[in-house]
ZAMARGU-4260 file (C-alpha; in steps of 0.2 Angstrom, whole numbers, plus 5000, padded with zeros to 4 digits):
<rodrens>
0) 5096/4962/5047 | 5109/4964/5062 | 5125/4966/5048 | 5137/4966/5064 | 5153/4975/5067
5) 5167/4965/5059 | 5167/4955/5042 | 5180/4950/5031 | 5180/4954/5010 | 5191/4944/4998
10) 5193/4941/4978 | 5182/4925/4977 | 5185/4920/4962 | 5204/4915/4967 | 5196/4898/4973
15) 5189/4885/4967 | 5175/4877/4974 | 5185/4865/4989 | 5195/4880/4992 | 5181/4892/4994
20) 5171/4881/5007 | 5185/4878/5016 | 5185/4900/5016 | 5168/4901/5020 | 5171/4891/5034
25) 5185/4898/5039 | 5178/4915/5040 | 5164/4910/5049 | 5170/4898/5061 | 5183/4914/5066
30) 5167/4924/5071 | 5164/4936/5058 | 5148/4940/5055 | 5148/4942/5036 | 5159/4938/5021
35) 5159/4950/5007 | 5164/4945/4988 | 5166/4957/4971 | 5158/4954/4953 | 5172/4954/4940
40) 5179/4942/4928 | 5174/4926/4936 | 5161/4919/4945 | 5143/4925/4942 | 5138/4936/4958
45) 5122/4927/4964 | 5127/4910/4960 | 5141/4912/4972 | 5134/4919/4983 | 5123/4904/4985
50) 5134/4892/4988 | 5143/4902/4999 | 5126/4902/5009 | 5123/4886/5005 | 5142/4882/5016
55) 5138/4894/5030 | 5125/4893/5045 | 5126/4910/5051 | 5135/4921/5041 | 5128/4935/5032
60) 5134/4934/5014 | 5137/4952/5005 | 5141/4957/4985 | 5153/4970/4985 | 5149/4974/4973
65) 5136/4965/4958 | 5135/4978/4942 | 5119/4986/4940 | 5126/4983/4921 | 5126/4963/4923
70) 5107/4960/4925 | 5090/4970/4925 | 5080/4976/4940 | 5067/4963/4940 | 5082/4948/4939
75) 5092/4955/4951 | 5075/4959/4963 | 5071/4939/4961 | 5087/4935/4965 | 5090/4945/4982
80) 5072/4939/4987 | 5076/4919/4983 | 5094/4920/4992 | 5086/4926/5006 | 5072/4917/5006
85) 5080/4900/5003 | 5095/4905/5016 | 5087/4912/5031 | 5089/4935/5028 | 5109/4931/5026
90) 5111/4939/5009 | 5114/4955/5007 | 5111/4965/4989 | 5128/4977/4985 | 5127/4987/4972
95) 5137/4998/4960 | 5140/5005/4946 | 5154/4996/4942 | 5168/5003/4930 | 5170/5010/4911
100) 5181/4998/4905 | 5171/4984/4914 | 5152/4989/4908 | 5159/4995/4890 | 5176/4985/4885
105) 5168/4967/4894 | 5147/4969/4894 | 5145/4981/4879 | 5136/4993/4887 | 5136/5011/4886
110) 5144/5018/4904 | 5129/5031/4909 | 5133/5046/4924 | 5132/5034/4940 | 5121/5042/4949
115) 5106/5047/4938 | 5107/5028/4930 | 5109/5022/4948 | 5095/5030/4956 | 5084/5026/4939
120) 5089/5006/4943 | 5085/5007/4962 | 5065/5016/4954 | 5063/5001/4946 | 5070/4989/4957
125) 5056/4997/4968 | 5040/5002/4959 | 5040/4984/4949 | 5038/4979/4968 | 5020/4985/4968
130) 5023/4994/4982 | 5031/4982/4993 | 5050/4985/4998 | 5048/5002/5000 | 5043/5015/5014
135) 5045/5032/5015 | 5051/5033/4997 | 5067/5021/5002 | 5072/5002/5000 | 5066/4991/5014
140) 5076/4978/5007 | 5094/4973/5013 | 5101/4984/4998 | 5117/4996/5001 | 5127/5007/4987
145) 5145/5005/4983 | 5146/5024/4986 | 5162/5039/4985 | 5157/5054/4980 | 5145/5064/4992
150) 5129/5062/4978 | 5131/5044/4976 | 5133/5044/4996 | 5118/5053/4999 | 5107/5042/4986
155) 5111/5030/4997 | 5107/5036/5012 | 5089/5042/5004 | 5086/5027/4994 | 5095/5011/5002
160) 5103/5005/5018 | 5117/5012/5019 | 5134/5013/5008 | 5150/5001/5006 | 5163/5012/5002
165) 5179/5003/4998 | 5198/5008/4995 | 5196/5024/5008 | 5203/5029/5023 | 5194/5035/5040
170) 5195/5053/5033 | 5185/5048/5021 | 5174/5037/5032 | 5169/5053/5043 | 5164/5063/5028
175) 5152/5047/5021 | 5145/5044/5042 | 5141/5063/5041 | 5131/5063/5025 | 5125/5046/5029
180) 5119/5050/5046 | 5117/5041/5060 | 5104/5027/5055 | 5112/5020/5039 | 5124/5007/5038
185) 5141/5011/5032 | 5152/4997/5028 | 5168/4999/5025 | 5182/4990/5014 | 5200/4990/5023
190) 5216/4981/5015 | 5226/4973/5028 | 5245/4964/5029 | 5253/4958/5043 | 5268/4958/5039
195) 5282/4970/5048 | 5294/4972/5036 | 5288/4988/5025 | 5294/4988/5011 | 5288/4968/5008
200) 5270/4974/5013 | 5272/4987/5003 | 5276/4978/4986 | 5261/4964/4991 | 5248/4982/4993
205) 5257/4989/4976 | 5253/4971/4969 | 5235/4973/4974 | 5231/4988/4972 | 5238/4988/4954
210) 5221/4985/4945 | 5211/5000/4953 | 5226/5014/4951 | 5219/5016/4932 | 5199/5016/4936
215) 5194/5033/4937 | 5178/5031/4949 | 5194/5028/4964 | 5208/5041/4958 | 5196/5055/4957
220) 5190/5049/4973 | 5208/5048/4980 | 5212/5066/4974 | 5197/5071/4981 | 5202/5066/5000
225) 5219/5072/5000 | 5230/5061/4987 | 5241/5068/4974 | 5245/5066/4957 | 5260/5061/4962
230) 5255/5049/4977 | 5247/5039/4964 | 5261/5038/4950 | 5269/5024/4946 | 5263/5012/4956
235) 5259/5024/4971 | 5269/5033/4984 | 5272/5025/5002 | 5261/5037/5009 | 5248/5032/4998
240) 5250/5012/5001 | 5251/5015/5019 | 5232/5025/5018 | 5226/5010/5005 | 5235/4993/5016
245) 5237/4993/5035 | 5254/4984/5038 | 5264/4979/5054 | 5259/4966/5068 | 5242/4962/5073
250) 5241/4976/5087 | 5246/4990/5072 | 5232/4983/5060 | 5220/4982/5073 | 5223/5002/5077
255) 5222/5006/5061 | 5204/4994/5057 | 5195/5006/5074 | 5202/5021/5067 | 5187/5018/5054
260) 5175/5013/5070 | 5180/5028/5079 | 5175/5037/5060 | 5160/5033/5061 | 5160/5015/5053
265) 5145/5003/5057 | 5155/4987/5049 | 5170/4986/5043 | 5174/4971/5033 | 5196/4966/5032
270) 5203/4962/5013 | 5219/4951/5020 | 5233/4956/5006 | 5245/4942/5004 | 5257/4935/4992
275) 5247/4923/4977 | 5242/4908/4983 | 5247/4910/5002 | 5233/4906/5010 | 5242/4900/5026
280) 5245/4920/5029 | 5229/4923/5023 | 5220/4911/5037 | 5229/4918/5049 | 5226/4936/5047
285) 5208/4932/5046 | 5210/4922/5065 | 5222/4937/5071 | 5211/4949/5068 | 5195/4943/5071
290) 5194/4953/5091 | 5198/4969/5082
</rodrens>
């Protein structure tokens, strides 16, 4: 699978279904070459991302991320395999291990260490396979890790295609290329706002950004590439937001999207930040930026 160099990643579960064809089409018709989604709250992950295929030609259709806690290896092998046997190799299989207070306070699992239960799922996504999917000990499949930390990095690089890491900047892209290496994908999440006026972009990336400031798995990862304490209270400093949401007129975004290519970035897939229920700003950071 040829993942391409530029996609787009947005909240799915914002649209209904006329709204979120019209996306799709968007997205596509704008010449990216593959629209990523999250598993949260709403829509089921590969349900969705079936009817996204099913509104798209061409466009390679990504999770970013399905739970590893939502369903068990067998399920969730069946259903990377139908998708992209039913939709032509555009579907491809992101997985995490999601958050504390998503697997334990919303599934009613217990929350194991991520990488030991992680790299127990991805054995028996594998050895169920009979030997198929596999070579050299790693997934042949179209399977990448939400990854931040340098083990969960490097269990992807020996076990998957590659690593989506998401809410990091190209400091932390360079660390994840060099422990990634050369021949892995690594598929990178970037907010973006067009908009000039600072302070404004930087109440809609405060806005945004508001549900992950209490998840440990990206605070530790924050403090770990260079954050504060401080830069992440109340509500997070400016030099924070400015790291997390790329804001000023198209040519400033577009900078800031190669910095991550010049990282060492093999994809990077564009979160438009904008105001609820604009989509008209949405839209047209999605056509703006799409020559990046």
């Amino acid at each position: 699978m040829n993942l391409g160099r530029l996609g787009v990643w947005y909240p799915v579960d914002r649209l209904d279904a006329s709204q979120l064809s019209a996306f799709v089409g968007h997205v596509e018709g704008s010449g990216y070459s593959a629209l990523w989604y999250p598993e949260s709250r709403g829509y089921e992950s590969f349900t969705i991302a079936g009817f996204m295929l099913a509104h798209s030609k061409k466009l390679i259709v990504g999770s970013s991320i399905a739970s590893m806690y939502a369903r068990d290896a067998f399920t969730a092998r069946r259903g990377m395999i139908s998708l992209n046997s039913l939709y032509g190799d555009r579907f491809v299989f992101g997985l995490g291990v999601s958050h504390k207070p998503m697997v334990e306070g919303i599934r009613g699992h217990d929350y194991g260490k991520p990488v030991p239960v992680m790299r127990a799922y991805l054995d028996a996504l594998q050895d169920k396979a009979g030997g198929q999917g596999k070579e050299d000990g790693a997934l042949q499949w179209p399977v990448a890790l939400a990854a931040l930390g340098p083990l969960m990095l490097k269990l992807s690089r020996d076990r998957t295609m590659g690593a989506l890491p998401y809410n990091v900047t190209p400091a932390h892209t360079a660390e994840a290329k060099a422990i990634l290496g050369p021949d892995k994908w690594l598929a990178v999440e970037q907010k973006v706002c067009m908009e000039t006026d600072p302070e404004r972009a930087r109440a809609l990336g405060r806005a945004e950004l508001s549900r992950y400031m209490t998840l440990d798995n990206y605070r530790n990862n924050w403090l770990r590439t260079g954050f504060t304490e401080a830069d992440l209270a109340n509500g997070g400093s400016d030099r924070f937001i400015d790291g997390m949401v790329l804001h000023g007129d198209a040519a400033a975004v577009k900078a800031g999207l190669r910095a991550h290519f010049a990282a060492g970035a093999t994809h990077v897939c564009l979160q438009p930040v904008h105001a609820p229920d604009d989509w008209a700003h949405r839209d047209a950071m999605v056509t703006a930026l799409a020559d990046t």
